[in-house]
N, C-alpha and C positions, 0 to 999 in steps of 0.2 A: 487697739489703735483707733483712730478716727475712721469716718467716713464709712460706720459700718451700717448706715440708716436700717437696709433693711430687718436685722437682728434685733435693734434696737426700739424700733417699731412695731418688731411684733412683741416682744416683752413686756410694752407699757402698754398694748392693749387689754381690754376686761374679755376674758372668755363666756361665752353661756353657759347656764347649768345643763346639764344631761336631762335629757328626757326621762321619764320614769318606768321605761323599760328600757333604760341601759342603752340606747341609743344616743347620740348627740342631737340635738333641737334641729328638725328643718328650716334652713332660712331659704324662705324662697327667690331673696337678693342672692345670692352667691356671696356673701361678706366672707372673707379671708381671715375674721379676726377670731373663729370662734374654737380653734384650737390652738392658742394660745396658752390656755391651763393646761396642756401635756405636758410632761415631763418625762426624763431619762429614769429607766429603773435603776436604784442605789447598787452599789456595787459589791460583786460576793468573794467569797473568800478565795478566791484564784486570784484574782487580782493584789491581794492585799501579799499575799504569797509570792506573788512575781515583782512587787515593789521595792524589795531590795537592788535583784539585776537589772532594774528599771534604774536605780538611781546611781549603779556602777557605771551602766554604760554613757548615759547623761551627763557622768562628772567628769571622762575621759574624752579626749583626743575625736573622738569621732562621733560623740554628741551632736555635736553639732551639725553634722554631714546626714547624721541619721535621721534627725525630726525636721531636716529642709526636703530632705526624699518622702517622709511621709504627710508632710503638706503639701508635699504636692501630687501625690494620691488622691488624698482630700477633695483638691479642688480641681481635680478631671474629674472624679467622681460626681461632684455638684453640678460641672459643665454637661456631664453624661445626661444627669436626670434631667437638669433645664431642657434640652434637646430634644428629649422625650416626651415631658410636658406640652413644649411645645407644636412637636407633631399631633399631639393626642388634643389640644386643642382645637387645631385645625381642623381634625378629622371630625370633632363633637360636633364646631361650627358649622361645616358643610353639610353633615349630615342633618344638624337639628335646620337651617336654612333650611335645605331642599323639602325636610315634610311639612314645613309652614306654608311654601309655595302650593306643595300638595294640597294641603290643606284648602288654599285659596281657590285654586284652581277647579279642585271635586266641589267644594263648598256653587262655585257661581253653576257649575254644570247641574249641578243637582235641582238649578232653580231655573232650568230650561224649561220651555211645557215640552217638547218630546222626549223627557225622563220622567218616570214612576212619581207620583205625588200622593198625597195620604198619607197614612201611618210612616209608609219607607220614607218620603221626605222628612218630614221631620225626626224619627230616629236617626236617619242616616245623618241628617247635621248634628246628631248629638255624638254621632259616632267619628264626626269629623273634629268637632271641638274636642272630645277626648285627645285626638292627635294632634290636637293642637296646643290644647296644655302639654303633652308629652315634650314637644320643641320646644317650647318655653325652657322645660326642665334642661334642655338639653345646651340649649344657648346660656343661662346663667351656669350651670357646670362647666361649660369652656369658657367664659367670661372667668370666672377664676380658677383655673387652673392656669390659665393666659397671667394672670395676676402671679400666681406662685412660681412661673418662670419668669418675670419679668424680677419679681424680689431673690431668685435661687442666682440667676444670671448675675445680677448688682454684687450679692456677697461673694461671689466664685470670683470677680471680679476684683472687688477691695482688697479680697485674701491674698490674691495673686501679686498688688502690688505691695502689700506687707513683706510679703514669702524675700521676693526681689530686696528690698530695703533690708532685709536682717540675713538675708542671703552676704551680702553683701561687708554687714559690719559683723555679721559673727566670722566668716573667714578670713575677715582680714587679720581680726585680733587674732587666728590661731598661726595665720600664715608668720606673722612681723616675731610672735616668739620662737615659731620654726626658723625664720632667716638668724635670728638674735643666737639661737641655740649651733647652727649652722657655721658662724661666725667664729662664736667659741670654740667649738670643737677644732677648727683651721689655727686658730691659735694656739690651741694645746698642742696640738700634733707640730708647731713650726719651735714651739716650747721646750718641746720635748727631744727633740732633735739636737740643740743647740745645747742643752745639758748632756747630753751622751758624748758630744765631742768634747766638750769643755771638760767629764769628768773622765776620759782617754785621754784629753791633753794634760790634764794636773797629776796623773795617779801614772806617766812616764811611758804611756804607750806612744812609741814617739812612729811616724813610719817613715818609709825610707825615702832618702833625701831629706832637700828645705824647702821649706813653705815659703813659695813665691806670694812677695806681693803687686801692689799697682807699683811701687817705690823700690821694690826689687826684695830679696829675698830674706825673710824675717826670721827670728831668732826662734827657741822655744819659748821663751819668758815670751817675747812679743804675741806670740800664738794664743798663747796660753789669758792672755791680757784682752787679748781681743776679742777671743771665745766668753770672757766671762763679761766682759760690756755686752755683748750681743745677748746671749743667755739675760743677764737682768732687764735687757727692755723689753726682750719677749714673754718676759714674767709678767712685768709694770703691765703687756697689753692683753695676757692673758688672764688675770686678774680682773682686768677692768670687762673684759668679755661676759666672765661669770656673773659679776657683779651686775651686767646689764640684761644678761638670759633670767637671772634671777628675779631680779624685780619684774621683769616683762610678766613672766609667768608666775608670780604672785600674784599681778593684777589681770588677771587670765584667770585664775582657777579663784577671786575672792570677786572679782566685777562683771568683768567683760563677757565670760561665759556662761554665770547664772542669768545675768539680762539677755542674752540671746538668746539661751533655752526658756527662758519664762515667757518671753516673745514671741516665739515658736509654737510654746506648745498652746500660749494660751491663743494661738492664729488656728490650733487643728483641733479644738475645743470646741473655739466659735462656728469652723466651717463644718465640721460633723455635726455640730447642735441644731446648726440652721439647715442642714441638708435632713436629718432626723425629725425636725419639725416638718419639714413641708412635705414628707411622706407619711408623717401621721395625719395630717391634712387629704394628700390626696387620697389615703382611705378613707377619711371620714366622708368627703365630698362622693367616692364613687358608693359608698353604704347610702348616700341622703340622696343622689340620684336616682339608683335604685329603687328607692323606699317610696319617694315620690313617686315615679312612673307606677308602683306595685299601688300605689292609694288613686291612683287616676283611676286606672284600669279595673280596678275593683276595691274600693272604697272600704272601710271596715263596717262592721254590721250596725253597730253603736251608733255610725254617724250618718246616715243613709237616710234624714230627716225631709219634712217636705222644702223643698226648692232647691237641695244639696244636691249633685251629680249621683248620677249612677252608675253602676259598672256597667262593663262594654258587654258583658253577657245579659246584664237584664235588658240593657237597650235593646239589644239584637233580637231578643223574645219577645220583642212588645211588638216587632213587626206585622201586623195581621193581613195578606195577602187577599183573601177571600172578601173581605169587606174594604180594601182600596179597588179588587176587582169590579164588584158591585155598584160602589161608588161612582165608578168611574163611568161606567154601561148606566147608569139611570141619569147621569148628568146630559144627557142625548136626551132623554125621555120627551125633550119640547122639540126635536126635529125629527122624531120618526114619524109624524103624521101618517094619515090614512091609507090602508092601503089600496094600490092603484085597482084599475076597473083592469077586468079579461082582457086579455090579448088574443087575435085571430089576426091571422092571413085577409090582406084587403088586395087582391089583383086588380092591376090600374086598367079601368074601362079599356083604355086604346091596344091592351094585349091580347083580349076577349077571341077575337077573330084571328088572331094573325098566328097566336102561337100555341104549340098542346100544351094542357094543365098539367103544370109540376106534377111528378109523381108523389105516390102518396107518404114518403117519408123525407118530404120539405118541409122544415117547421117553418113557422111564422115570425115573424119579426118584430123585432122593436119599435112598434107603434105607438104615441103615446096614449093617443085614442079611439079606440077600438069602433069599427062601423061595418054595419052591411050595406050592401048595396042594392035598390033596390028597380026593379025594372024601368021604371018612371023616371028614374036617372038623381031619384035624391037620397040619402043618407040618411039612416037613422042609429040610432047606439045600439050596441050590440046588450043586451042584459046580461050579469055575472051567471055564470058556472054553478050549479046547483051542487055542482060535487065538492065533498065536503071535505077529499082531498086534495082541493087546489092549492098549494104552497103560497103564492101569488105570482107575482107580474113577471117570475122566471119561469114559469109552467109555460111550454108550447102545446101546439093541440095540431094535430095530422090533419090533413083537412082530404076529403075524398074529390076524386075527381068532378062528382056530379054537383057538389060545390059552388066552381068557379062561374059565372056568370057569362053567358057569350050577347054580347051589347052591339051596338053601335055606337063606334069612337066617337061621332059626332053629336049624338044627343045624351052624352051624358057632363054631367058639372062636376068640377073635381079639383078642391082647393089645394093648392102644389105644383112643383115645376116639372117640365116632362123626364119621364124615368130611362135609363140604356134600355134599348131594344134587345138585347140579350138574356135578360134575366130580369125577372118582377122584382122591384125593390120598393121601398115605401119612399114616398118623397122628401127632399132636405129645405124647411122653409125658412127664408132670411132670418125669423123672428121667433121668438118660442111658438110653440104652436097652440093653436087654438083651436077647439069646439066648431064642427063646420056647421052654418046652420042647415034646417031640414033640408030646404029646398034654396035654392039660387038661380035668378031671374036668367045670368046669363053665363057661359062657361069664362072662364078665367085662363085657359089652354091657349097660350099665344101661339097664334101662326109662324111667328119668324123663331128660329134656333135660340134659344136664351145663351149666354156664354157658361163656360163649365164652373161652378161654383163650389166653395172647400165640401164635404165630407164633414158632416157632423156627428161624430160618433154616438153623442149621447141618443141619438135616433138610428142608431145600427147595432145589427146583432150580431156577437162575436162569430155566432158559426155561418157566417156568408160563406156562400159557396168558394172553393180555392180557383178560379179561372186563371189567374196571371201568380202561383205561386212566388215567393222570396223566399223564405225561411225554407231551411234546409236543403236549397240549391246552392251549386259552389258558384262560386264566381265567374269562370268560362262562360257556364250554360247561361249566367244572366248576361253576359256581357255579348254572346250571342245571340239573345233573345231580345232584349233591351236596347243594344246597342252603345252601351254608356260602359266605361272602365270599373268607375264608379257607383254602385249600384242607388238606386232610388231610395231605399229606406235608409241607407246612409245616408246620404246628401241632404234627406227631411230629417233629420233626426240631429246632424250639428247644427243646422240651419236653426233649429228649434233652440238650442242649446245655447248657441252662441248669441241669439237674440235676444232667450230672456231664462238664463240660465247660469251666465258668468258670474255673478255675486250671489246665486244661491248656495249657502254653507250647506259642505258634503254633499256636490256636487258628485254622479257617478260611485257615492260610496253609502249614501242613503236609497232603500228600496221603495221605489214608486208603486201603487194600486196595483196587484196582479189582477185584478178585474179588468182595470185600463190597461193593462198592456196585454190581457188575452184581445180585448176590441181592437185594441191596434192593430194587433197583427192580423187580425183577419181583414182589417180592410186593408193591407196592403197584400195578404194576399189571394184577397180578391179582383183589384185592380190600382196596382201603386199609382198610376196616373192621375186618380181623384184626391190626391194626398196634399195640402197645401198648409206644414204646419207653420208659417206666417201668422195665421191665424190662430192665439190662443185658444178658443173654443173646439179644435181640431182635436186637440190633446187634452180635454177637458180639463185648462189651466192647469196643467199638473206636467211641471217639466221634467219630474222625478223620473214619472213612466217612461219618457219617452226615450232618459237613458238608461233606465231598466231594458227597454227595446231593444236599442240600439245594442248594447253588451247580451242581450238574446240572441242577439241575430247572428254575432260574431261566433257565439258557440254552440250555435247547429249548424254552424259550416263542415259538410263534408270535410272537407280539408283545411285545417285552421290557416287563419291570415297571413302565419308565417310558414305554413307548408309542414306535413311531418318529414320530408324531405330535407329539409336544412333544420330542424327542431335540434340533432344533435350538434349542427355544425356554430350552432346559436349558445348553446348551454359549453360548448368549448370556450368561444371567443370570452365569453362572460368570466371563466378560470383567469383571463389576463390581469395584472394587478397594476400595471401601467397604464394612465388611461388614455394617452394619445393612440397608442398603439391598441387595447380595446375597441375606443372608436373604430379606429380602421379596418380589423377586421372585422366589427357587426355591418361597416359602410359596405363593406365588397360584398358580406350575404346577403344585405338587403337588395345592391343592385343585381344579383344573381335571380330574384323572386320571380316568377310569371308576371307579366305586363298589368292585369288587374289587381295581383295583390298590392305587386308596387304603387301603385296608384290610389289604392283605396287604402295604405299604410301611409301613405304621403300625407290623404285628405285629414287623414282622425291624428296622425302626428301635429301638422300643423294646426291641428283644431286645438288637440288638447296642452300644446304650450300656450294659446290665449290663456287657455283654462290656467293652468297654474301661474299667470301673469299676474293672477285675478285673485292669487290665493290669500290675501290678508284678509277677501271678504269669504270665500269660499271655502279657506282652508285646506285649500286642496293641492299641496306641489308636489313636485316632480315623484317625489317618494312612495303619497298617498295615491296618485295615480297609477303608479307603479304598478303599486299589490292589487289594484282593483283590474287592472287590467293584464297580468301577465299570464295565470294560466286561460285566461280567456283569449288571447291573442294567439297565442302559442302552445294551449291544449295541455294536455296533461301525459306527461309521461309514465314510463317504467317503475322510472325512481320517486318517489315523493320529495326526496334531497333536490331533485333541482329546482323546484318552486322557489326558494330560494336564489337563486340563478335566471331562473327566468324575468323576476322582479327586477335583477342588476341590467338584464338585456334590454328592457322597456326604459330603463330611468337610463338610463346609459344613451340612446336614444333619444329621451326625452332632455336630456343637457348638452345635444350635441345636432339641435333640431336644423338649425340654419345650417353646419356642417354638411349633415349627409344630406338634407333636402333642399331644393330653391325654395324661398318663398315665393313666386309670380304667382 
């Protein structure tokens, strides 16, 4: 019948030849046409065998009931695989999308400078374009198979309104000779009837009494007269009954019912040929998927010529680690300059008299250059270390007590600001520092108090003496000792953060200098009060450290931020899967906490929701904050399983910041 495009479509297309190992040609279009030259295998001798009772039951009564039931097997069958298809499209698509995003996404990361470059850069993009031909292959294989439901869908389709339309006239033609036959048969039997009495009324079986009429009561002749006019019209009508079952079902078993059956069958011909076609298609397409991905991934040996892809095993070996290392450590080779002069202990004139010389296991500090002092009150440089195990400018040297110099504060000259009376330190000057010369006409030591000025670390040595400890005191003793809720290296450390820290990508999740954050720490805990990180230079431009710091500090807390105290009552509320009610009960432990944890949880909570405000340049929300902060908050348990849980208690938390906290 008409309307059977897709069948018909694919019939008059040209198939490709076969590859010449027995394979079909890879199109790497996905063209639909190229099984087209399949056909059905000829048919064997069981069949030929069963085509007798094939053509009994087909010339009978229920022919026609039979091959509309099996077209319509048929074309569930075609609806089945369409539906199939079409999920297995879907699933191709999404999958082959999502590794080209991959693709994209590894591709630009790979071209950061803080990932591997050399040999791994460049293999690793080849190892990435491999997967990315891989999607390709995977997008034109759902591209048609997407195709082969849309043409399986059309013909299940067209067949279903054929089925319907010969549905239709093949049982009508059986029904009109069953009513025609129906008819007859009520004829004969009123026929038959009407002769039995007629031949009882002629042959003298008379019964008792008279045969009452509408006119009153009639004779035997009358009876006998009436019975045989009625008998001949029921003849004349059953007659004509025969006569018209007859012809019905002539033209029934010589018309009507070979065009129905030929109709039929040639509808469950087309919908298995077309359902049979698009299954030899989709093996062919999942064999030429396959075979592609199999040539990406490892190319045949033949064709492995210069500028042709390589397989993802040669690439992966061509990575040479040793000489991207090398590479990388000589590309410095123009900023290691020389190395610096000795370093020694210089005690500042004005301590001379007033205080006893350090013991003899004070090292020296970070000076950047080196001077003795000499009675006369001028400076000259100290000459390098004869020893030939000096490492450099990290080597300290003990200095004996007979050493230190005992002066008078007032006659000596001494370029720098005055130093704490407590402990000999080396001075912090505004400016880089410079070469003092020999001698200087007049001192430089102002009379009046100069105001207290930042802490330049790059002129401090990480092991300062610990005077005013932080690190590793709990929060009480600082908040007794300090007098602040809030402890000092916290308040410099978001302060730091929030200044110039909010749009640095992987913030809190990239590790800052542990060189700079051993300095750090020592000078806060040597005296956090000289701490002013306002000043970049404070934190030697380097904000990384300073949240490296700050998340040190947190977990050498005797007793973590959250208390081990409530730690399990925290990893419970986190079990809730409701999250109003979650919220509520992390709200009540949180206000349950000791006065300074509350307080210094309140400060880094409302710090770190800026922080993830900020995440389209930092990267950093609620999530990634999360896991960088939760066993660090909240310590580490028993279990390893709750780290997990502990993550949900922090983001939990952290999207529900203005709930549980004020912001004032």
């Amino acid at each position: 019948m008409d309307n059977r495009d897709s069948l018909d479509r694919s019939s008059t297309e040209v198939a490709l030849p076969p590859a010449a190992d027995g394979y079909p040609p890879y199109n790497p279009n996905g063209d639909s046409n190229i099984l087209d030259g399949f056909h059905q295998p000829p048919p064997n001798a069981s069949e030929n065998e069963n085509s007798g009772a094939v053509d009994v039951v087909l010339q009978s009564d229920i022919g026609v009931n039979t091959l509309l039931t099996r077209l319509k097997q048929s074309v569930a069958s075609a609806r089945e695989f369409a539906a199939f298809l079409k999920k297995r499209s879907t699933l191709e698509e999404e999958h082959a999308q999502g590794l080209k995003k991959l693709c994209k996404s590894s591709h630009e990361s790979s071209r950061r400078p803080d990932n591997r470059q050399g040999s791994y850069a460049r293999h690793y993009d080849e190892v990435i374009g491999i997967h990315d031909r891989l999607a390709d292959n995977g997008v034109q294989f759902a591209l048609s198979i997407h195709r082969m439901h849309e043409d399986l869908h059309d013909l299940a389709a067209n067949i279903e309104r054929g089925r319907k339309q010969w549905k239709q006239t093949g049982l009508n033609a059986e029904k009109r000779v069953q009513d025609s036959e129906a008819l007859m048969e009520k004829a004969k039997a009123k026929y038959d009837t009407l002769a039995e009495d007629y031949d009882r009324a002629r042959t003298g079986d008379k019964q008792s009494g008279r045969v009452f009429g509408l006119k009153g009561p009639k004779s035997a002749a009358q009876h006998e007269e009436d019975l045989h006019r009625k008998m001949q019209a029921a003849d004349s009508d059953y007659a004509s009954k025969v006569q018209m079952a007859q012809s019905q079902r002539q033209e029934l078993i010589s018309t009507q019912r070979p065009q129905a059956v030929k109709a039929i069958l040639d509808l469950i011909n087309e919908c298995d040929a077309g359902l049979t076609l698009q299954l030899q298609k989709f093996a062919s397409f999942n064999e030429k998927m396959l075979l592609g991905n199999g040539l990406c991934v490892s190319p045949l040996k033949g064709q492995n010529n210069d500028g042709s892809p390589r397989s993802l095993r040669d690439v992966v070996f061509q990575i040479d680690n040793t000489h991207d290392l090398n590479s990388y450590i000589s590309s410095f080779s123009s900023r290691a300059g020389q190395r610096p002069a000795e370093i020694k202990y210089q005690p500042h004139p004005s301590m001379g008299s007033s205080q006893q010389p350090p013991p003899p296991d004070v090292r020296s500090y970070n000076e950047p250059n080196p001077h003795t002092t000499t009675p006369s009150g001028a400076f000259h440089p100290t000459p390098l270390s004869d020893n030939p195990q000096m490492p450099g400018p990290a080597q300290n040297h003990r200095l004996e007590p007979d050493q230190f110099p005992v002066q008078n504060p007032g006659s000596q000259t001494y370029e720098g600001s005055p130093h704490q009376q407590n402990f000999p330190s080396s001075a912090v000057p505004a400016a880089p520092p410079q070469l003092p010369q020999p001698q200087m006409s007049s001192p430089l030591y102002s009379q009046q108090p100069n105001p207290p000025i930042p802490v330049n670390p790059d002129l401090t040595h990480p092991e300062l003496p610990p005077l005013r400890p932080v690190f590793g005191m709990s929060l009480e003793e600082l908040l007794h000792r300090d007098g602040s809720a809030i402890p000092l290296v916290v308040h410099q450390c978001l302060q730091a953060v929030e200044l110039y820290g909010l749009n640095v990508e992987g913030i809190y999740r990239l590790s800052g200098s542990a060189m700079h954050i051993s300095k750090l720490r020592a000078i806060f805990d040597n005296d956090p009060s000289q701490v002013d990180f306002r000043n970049p230079e404070s934190f030697f431009h380097d904000v990384n450290s300073v949240a490296g710091l700050l998340k040190q500090f947190f977990r050498e807390l005797p007793d973590p931020l959250f208390t081990h105290q409530h730690f399990q009552d925290f990893i419970e509320a986190a079990h809730i899967d409701d999250d109003v009610t979650r919220r509520d009960s992390i709200h009540a432990i949180v206000n349950s906490l000791p006065d300074p944890n509350y307080a210094t949880l309140r400060a880094l909570t409302l710090h770190l929701h800026r922080v993830q405000e900020h995440s389209t340049a930092n990267r950093m929300n609620s999530g990634n904050l999360a896991i960088c902060f939760g066993p660090t908050l909240m310590g580490t348990g028993s279990n390893i399983a709750d780290a997990g849980w502990q993550v949900r208690v922090i983001e939990t938390i952290l999207h529900n910041t203005y709930q549980i906290f004020d912001d004032d």
